[in-house]
Every structure is written in C-alpha cells, then in structure tokens.
C-alpha positions in Angstrom: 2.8 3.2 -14.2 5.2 2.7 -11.3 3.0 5.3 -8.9 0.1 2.9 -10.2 1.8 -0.7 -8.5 2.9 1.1 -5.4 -0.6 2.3 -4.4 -1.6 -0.8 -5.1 0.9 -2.5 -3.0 0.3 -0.2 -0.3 -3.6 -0.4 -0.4 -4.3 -4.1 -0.7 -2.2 -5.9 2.2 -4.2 -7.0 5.2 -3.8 -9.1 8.4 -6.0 -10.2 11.3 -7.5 -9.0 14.5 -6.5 -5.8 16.1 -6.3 -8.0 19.9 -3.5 -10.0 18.3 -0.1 -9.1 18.1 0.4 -6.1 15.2 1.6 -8.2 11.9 4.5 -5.8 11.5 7.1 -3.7 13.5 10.5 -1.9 12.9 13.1 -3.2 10.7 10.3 -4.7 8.3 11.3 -4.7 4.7 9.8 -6.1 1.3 10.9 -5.7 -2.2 8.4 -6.2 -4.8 9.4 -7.0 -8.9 7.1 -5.2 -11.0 6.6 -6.7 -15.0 4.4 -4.4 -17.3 3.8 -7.8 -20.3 7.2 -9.5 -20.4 9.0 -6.4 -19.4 11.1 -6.3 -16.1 9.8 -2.4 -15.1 10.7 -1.9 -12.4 10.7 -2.4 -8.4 8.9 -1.0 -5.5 9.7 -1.2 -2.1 8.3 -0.9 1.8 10.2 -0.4 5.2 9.3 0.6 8.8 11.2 2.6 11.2 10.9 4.2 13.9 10.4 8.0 14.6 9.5 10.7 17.0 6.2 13.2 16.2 6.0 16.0 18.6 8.2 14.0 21.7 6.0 10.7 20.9 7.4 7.6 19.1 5.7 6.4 16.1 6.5 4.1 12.9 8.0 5.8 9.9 6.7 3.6 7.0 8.5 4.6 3.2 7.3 3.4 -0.1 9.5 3.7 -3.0 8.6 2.9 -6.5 11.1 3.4 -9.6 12.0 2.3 -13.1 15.0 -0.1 -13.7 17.2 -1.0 -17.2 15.6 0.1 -20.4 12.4 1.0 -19.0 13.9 3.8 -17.1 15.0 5.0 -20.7 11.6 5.4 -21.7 9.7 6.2 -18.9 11.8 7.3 -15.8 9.9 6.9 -12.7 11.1 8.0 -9.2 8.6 8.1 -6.2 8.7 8.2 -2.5 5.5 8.3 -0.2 6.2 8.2 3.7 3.8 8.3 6.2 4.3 8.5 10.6 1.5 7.1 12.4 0.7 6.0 15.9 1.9 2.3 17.4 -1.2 2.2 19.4 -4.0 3.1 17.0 -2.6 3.4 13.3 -4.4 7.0 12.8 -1.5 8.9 10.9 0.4 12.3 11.9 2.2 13.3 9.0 2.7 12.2 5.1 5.3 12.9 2.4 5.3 12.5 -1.2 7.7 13.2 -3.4 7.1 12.0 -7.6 9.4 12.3 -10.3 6.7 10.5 -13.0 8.6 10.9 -16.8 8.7 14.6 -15.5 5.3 15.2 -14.2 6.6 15.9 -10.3 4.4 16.2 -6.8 6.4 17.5 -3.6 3.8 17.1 -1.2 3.3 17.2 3.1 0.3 16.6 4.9 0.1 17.8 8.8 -2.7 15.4 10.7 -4.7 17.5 13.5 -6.9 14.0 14.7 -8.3 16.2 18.0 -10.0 18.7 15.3 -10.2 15.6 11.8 -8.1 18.0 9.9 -5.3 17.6 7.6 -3.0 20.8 6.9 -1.9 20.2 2.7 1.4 21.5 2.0 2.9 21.8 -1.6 5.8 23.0 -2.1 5.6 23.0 -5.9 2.9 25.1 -6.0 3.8 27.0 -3.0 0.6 26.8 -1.5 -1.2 25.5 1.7 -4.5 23.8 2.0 -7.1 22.9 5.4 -9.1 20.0 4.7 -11.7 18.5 7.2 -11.5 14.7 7.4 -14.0 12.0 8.2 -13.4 10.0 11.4 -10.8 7.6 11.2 -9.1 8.3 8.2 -5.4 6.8 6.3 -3.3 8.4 3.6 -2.0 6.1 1.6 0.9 4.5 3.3 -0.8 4.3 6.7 -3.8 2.1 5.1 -1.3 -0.4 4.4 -0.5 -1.1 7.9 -3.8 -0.2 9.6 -5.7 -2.8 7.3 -2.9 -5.4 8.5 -4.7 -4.9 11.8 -8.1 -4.6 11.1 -10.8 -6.4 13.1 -12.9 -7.6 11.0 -10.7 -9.1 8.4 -10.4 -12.9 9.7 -14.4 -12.7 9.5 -14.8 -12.1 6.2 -16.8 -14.5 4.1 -16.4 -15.9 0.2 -18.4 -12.7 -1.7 -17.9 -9.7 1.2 -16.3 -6.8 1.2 -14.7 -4.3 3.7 -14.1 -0.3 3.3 -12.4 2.2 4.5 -11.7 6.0 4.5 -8.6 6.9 2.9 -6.8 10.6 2.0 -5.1 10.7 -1.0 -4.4 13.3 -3.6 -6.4 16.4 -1.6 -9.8 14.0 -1.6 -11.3 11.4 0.7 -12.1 7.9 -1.1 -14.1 4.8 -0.5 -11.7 2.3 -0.6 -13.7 -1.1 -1.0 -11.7 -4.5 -0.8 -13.5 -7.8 -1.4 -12.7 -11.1 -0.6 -12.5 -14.0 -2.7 -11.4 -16.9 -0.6 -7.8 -19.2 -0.4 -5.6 -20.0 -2.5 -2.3 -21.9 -3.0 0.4 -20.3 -5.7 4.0 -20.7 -6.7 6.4 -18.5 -5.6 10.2 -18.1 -5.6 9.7 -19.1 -1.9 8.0 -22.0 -2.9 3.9 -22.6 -2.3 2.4 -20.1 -0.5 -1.5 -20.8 0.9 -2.9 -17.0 0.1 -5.6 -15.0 0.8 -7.6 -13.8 -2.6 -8.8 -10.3 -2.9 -10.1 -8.1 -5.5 -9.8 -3.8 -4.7 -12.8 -2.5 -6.4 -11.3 0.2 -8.8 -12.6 3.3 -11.3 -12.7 1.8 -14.7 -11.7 4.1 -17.5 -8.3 5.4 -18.1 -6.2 2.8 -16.3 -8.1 0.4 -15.5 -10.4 -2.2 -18.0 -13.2 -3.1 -15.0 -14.3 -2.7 -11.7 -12.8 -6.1 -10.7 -9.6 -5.8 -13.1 -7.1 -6.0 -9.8 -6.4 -9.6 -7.9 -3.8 -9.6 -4.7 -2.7 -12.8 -2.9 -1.7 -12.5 -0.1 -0.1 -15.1 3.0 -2.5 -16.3 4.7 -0.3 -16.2 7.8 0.2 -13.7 10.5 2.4 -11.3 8.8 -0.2 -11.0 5.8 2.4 -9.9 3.3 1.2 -9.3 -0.4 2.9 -11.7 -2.8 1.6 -11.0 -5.7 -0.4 -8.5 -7.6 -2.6 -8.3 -11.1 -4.2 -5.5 -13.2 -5.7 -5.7 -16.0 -5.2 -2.3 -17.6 -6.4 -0.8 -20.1 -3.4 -1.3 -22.2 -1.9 -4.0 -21.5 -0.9 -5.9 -18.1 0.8 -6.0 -15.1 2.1 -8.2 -12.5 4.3 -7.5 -9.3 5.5 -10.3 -7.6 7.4 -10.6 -4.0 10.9 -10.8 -4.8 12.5 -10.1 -0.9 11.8 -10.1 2.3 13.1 -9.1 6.0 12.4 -8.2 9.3 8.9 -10.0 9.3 7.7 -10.5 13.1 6.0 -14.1 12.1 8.1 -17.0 10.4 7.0 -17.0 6.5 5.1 -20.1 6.1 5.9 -21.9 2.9 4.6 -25.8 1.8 6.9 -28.3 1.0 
C-alpha cells in the first residue's frame, strides 16, 4: 500500500511553463503523512540533489515510502525509487528501485540510451538484463514528477481537459492521463492553501474502485507542491497529506 501513495505522489505533482524558472532545484525536500481509514501508515518522502552521469551534472531525485508504529507490525513496507535526469530537459539517465513490500522485494536499475530510445533493465534479483525500446520522450517514475512540474502546457488547461504523457515503469510503457478539475481552497496544517484539482485517470479492479477514484490538490503557486492526496480503493481509503516541507525555490503561499 505504501508503493501505491508514493507513485501516486510522484506522478500527480505539476507546475507551469517550461520558459519560467524550473519549480524545483537542489536541496528540495517534502514529507508526506500517509492515513489508510483512521490509521497513521506511514510516510513517504521526496528530495533533490545533485549528481554527476557520465562527467555531466544532473538532479538526483529519491522517493522513499515506509510503514511507521503498528502498521509496520502488520505490513512492513520499505521502498526507495531514485531517478538522475538532465537540468536542461528532464529526459532521465538512470533509475533505481529498491522494495521491501511485507517481503515481496524488487532490486531494480534501468540505464537510459536517449541517442538510440532505449532503456538497458537490470535486476539483480533475478539476475537478468533486459533492452527495451522506448517512445520519444519518455519518464520513469520519479522523473515524471519533476518533468510535469515543467510542462508547457499545464497553466492552459481548461475545467474538463486532460494532459498525457509517456511513462516507464515496471518493464512497460503507460499512458499516463491527468485531468483537470479546476481551483480550490483547503485546510492545511499550513493554513489555507488555494489548490489546483486533479483527478489521474487509473485501472479499476484490484486497487482501485473507478477510473476517477484518485483526487490531488495541489498549490496553485510556483512550486506546485502536492498537498494532499485521495483514493478510493477498493477496500477501504486513503489519504496522504503534506506534513513538511524545505528547500522550495518559491515562498509557500498560504491565506490568512
């Protein structure tokens, strides 16, 4: 369940236009408190640093999502994804991802090639390696999070439309569709926040109840940070809310 909020955290956060300054940079930091009901399940968190890919700087984003207090006891959940990508572009160079899931466990490294839209899959769990031609353009997981923060299009969007990308993730490349709601102001532990409402179209079946069953919020500000996060799941509920932040390159706007 704790793999489940921090794809979802990484996927849904957006900003504005790509000819603005980028909404994040190095020494970025959130810290998200995940609920599952009334249960306090855990945390996930994101962070940006930087790193060097074959002599050339780049951001080194890591995602960590794990099970706190009783919940650990029950189901224990450790998981790291990291992805380097480029400070000009976004397109990524490498990802990591390393799940420890109430003993089902990934250790996984993919090698970008963006000259030939390949991505060399190494597992080390399996022992095996894996060529996989990619589309044009193309995120893992942890990358999306930051290249939609600097999509184009974004500010444009209307009540009712949608945007898409490619994404990598788990061997595969998926549509992921976001669509746009429209503003909102919610409570925080910050205080009001005006937001940005969006709904990630999803699979239905196992996890979750519908297509629309996810809802994000997120500042409707330059830094675009998520503060909070919905699913309807199949069983039950969840709810992931922004419990810290740091290194933000824009002042957090909050309402009096």
């Amino acid at each position: 369940m704790k793999k489940l909020v921090l794809i979802i955290l990484i996927l849904t956060t957006l900003a504005f236009d790509t000819q603005k300054e980028d909404a994040y940079g190095v020494g970025e930091y959130f810290k998200f408190r995940i609920h599952y009901g009334i249960v306090n399940a855990g945390y996930a968190t994101l962070e940006v640093k930087d790193a060097t890919i074959n002599n050339k700087k780049v951001f080194h984003a890591i995602g960590k999502g794990y099970t706190t207090g009783m919940s650990k006891f029950f189901f224990k959940v450790e998981d790291i994804y990291e992805s380097y990508f480029d400070k000009q572009n976004g397109n990524p160079y490498r990802y990591i991802r390393k799940i420890d899931e109430g003993g089902y466990t990934k250790d996984q490294e993919g090698i970008f090639n963006p000259d030939e839209n390949r991505v060399l899959v190494k597992d080390y769990k399996r022992k095996t390696e894996k060529t996989i031609v990619l589309t044009d353009n193309v995120q893992d997981i942890v990358s999306s999070f930051y290249y939609l923060r600097n999509h184009p299009n974004i500010d444009k969007l209307k009540s009712g439309e949608s945007i898409t990308i490619d994404m990598f993730f788990d061997e595969e490349i998926t549509k992921f569709k976001l669509k746009y709601i429209g503003l909102q102001d919610i409570t925080t532990k910050f205080g009001t926040v005006s937001t940005m409402v969006f709904k990630p179209l999803v699979q239905t079946g196992r996890v979750f109840k519908e297509k629309e069953s996810l809802t994000i919020w997120i500042t409707d500000d330059d830094n675009k940070v998520p503060v909070r996060i919905k699913a309807d799941l199949a069983v039950g509920s969840l709810k992931a809310d922004l419990d810290e932040y740091k290194g933000l390159k824009s002042p957090f706007k909050v309402k009096k």
